[in-house]
C-alpha positions as CSV (number, residue, x, y, z in Angstrom):
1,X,3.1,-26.3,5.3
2,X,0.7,-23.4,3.9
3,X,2.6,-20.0,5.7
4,X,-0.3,-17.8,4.6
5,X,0.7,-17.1,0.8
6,X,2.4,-20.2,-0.4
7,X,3.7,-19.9,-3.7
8,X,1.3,-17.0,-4.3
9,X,2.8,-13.6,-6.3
10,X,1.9,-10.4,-4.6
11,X,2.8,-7.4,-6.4
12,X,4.0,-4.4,-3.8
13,X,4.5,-1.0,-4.8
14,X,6.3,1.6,-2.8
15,X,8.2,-1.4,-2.1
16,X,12.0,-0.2,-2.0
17,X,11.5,1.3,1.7
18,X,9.0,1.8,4.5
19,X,5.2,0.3,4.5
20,X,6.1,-1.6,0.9
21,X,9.6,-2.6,2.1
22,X,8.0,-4.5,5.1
23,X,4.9,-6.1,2.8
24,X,7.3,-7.3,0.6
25,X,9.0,-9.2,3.2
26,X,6.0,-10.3,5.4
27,X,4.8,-12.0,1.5
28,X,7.8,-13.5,1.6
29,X,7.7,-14.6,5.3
30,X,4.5,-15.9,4.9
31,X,5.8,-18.2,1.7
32,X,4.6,-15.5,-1.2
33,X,6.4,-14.3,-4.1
34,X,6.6,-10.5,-3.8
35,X,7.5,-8.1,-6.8
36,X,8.6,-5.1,-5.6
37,X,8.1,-2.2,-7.3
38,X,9.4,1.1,-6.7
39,X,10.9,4.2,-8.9
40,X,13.5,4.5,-6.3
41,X,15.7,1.4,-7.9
42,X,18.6,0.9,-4.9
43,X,15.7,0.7,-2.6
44,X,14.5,-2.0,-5.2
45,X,17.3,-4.1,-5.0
46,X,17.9,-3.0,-1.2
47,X,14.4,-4.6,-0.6
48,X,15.1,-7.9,-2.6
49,X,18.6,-8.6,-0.8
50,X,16.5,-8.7,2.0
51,X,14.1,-10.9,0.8
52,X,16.5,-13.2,-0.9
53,X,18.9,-12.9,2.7
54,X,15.3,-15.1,3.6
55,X,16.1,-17.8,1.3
56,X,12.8,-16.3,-0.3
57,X,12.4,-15.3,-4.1
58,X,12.0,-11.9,-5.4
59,X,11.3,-9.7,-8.5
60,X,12.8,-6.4,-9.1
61,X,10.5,-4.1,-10.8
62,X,11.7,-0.3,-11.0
63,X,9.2,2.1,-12.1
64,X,7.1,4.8,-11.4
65,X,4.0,4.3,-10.6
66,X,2.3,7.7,-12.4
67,X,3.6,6.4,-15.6
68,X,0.6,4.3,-17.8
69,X,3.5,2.4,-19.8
70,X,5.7,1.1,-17.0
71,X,2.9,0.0,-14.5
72,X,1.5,-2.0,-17.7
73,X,5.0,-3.2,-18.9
74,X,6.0,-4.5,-15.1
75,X,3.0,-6.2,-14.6
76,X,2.9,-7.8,-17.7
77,X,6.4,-8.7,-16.9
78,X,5.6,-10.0,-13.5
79,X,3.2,-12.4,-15.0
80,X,5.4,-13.5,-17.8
81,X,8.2,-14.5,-15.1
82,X,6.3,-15.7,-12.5
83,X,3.0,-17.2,-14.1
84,X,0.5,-15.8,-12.4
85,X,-0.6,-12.5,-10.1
86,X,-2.4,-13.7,-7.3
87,X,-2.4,-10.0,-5.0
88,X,-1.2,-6.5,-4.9
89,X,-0.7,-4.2,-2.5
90,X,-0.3,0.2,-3.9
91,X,1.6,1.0,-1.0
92,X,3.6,3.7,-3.4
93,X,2.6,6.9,-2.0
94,X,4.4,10.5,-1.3
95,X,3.5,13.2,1.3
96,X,4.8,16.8,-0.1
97,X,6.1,19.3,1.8
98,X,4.5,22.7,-0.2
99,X,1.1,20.5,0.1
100,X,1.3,20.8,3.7
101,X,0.4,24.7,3.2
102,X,-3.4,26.1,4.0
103,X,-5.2,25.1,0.9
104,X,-5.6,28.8,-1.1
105,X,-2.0,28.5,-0.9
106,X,-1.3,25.4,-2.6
107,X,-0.6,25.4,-6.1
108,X,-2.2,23.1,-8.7
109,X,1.0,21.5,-9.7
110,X,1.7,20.6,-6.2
111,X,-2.1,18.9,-5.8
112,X,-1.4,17.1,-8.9
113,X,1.4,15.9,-8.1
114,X,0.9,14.1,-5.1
115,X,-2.4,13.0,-6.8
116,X,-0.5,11.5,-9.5
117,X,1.7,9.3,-7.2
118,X,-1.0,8.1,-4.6
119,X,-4.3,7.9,-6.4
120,X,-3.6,7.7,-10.1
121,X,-0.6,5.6,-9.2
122,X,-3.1,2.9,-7.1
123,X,-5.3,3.2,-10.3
124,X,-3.0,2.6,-12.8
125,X,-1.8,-0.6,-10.7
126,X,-5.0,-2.0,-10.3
127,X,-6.4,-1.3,-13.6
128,X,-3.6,-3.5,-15.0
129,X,-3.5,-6.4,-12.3
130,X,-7.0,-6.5,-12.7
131,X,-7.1,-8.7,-15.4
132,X,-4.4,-10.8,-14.1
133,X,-6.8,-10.8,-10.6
134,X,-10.2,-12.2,-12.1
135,X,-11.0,-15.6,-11.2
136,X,-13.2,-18.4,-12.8
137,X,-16.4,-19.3,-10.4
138,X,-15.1,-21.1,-7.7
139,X,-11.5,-20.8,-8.1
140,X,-9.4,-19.1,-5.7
141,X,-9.9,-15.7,-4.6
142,X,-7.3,-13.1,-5.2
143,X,-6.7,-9.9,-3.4
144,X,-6.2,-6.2,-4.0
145,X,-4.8,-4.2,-0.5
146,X,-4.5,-0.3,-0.8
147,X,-3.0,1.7,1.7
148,X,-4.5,5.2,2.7
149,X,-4.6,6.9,5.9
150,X,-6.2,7.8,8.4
151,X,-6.5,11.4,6.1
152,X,-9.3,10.0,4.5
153,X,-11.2,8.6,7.6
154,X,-11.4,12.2,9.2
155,X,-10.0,15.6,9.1
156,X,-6.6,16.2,9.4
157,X,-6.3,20.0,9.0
158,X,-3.1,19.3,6.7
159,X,-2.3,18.4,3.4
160,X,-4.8,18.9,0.5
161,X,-3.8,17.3,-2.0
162,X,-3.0,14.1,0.4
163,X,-6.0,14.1,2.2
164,X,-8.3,14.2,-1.5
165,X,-5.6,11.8,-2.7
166,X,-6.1,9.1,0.3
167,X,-9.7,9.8,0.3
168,X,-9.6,8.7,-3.4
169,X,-7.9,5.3,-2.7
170,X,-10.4,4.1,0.1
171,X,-13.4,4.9,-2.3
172,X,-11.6,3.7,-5.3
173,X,-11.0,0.3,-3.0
174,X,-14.6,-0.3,-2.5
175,X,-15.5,0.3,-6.5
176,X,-13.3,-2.5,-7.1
177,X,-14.7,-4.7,-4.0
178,X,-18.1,-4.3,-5.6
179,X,-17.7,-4.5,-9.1
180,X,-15.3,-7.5,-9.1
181,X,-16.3,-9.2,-5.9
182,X,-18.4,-11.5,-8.3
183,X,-15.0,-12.1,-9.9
184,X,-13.7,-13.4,-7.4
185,X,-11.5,-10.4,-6.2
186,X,-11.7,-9.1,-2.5
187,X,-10.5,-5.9,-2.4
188,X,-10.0,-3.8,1.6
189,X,-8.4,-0.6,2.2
190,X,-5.8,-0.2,5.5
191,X,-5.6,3.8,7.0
192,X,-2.5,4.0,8.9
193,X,-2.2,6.4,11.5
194,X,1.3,8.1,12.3
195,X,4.0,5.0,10.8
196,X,7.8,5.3,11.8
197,X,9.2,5.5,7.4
198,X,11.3,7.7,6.0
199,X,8.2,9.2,4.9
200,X,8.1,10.4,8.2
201,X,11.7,11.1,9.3
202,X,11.7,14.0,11.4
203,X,8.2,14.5,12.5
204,X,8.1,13.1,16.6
205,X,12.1,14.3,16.7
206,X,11.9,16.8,19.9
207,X,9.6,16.7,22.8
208,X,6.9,18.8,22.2
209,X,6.2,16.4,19.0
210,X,6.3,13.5,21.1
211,X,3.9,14.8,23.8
212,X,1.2,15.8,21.0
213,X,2.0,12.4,19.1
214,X,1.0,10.4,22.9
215,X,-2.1,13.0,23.2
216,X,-3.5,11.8,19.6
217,X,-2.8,8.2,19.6
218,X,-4.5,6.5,22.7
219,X,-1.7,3.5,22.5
220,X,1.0,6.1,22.9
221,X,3.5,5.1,20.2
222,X,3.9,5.6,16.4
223,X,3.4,2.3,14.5
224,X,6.0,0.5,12.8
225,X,6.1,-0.3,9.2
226,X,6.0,-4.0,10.0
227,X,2.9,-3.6,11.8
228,X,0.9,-2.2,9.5
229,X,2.7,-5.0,6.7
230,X,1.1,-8.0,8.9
231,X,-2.5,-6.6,9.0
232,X,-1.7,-5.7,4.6
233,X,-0.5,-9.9,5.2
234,X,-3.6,-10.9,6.7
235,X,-5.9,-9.6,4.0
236,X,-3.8,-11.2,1.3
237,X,-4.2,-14.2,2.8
238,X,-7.4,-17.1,2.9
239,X,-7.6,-16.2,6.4
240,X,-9.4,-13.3,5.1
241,X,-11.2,-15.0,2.7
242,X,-14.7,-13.2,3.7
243,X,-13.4,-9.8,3.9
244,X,-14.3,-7.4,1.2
245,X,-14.7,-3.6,0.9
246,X,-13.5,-2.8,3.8
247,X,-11.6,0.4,4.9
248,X,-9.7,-0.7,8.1
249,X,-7.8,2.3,10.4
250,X,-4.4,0.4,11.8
251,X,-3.6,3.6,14.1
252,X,-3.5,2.8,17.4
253,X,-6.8,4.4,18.2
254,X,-6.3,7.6,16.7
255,X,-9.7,7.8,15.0
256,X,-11.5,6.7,18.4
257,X,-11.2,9.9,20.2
């Protein structure tokens, strides 16, 4: 029986903890292939113990996604194992402490870097799965997923480098939905709100953080990584088969008030 993703190959990056750990194994759940990739490479193989613990299949890909060689090697790799690329999902992404600062105060190496993990890192990922994504007219549609934030849906006050970074993936998203749409490539963008990761560790530990996090999210609780996974799960998937260039805000209402 078709799960969702039967037998298709979803790449993941970020996917050795939080919002990519949980993709990986909702792909799998759903009867996909996922190839995790993460320059963290314990939480690589952490990841595909996890999916394997399934009965599911999974392939280890450590690298760093701000480096033009390895993304190109690893998904040239994950097409010469696996046979095919059928998704992918940039869920690699870094939020910096000294970027965090009032903007005059943040130094151009700090805005770089974070732009060079979570926007240059979704490009160089799809720029290479791209060709692996294009389908003949009438063949099956494959699909790109990028994960934002809710940074680049309004503004946060916090975070420069971040906010231009997530900003740049939810525009970047609907470039690709338009140009290779006629490809047959669907390509959405999900903005999480405030997601329990180790991203996050820390930030809703003592009361008064809890009271403001209840204040700014009308649902009243931080999401899970899981939760945000299903909806990346969903758009993978034929169910979604109409869905293109959009920029969806998972974020339990945040962005409504």
């Amino acid at each position: 029986m078709d799960r969702g993703l039967e037998d298709r190959v979803v790449l993941v990056t970020g996917g050795g903890s939080g919002i990519g750990r949980a993709t990986a194994l909702d792909v799998a759940a759903r009867g996909g292939v996922p190839a995790i990739l993460d320059r963290d490479a314990k939480g690589v193989t952490e990841t595909a113990a996890l999916v394997t613990a399934t009965g599911a299949h999974a392939l280890e890909l450590p690298a760093d996604v701000a480096d033009e060689d390895a993304m190109r090697d690893a998904i040239e790799r994950t097409v010469s194992e696996l046979g095919r690329l059928n998704g992918v999902v940039t869920a690699a992404g870094i939020f910096d402490g000294p970027d965090l600062q009032p903007l005059a105060d943040v130094t151009l190496e700090t805005f770089n870097r974070v732009l060079s993990i979570n926007l240059t890192g979704t490009f160089l990922a799809i720029k290479y799965a791209l060709p692996h994504l294009v389908r003949s007219e009438g063949g099956e549609r494959s699909s790109l997923v990028t994960i934002a934030s809710t940074a680049a849906l309004r503004g946060h006050g916090f975070g420069s480098g971040y906010t231009a970074s997530k900003g740049g993936v939810a525009a970047l998203t609907k470039l690709v939905a338009v140009q290779y749409g006629p490809h047959g490539v669907r390509a959405n963008c999900i903005c999480p709100g405030a997601v329990d990761t180790p991203m996050t560790n820390g930030a809703w530990d003592d009361d008064a953080s809890r009271a403001r996090m209840k204040r700014a999210i009308p649902l009243g609780v931080v999401a899970q990584a899981a939760e945000i996974a299903s909806v990346a799960g969903f758009l993978l998937s034929a169910d979604a088969n109409h869905v293109t260039g959009q920029v969806m805000a998972v974020d339990g209402g945040s962005t409504a008030i």
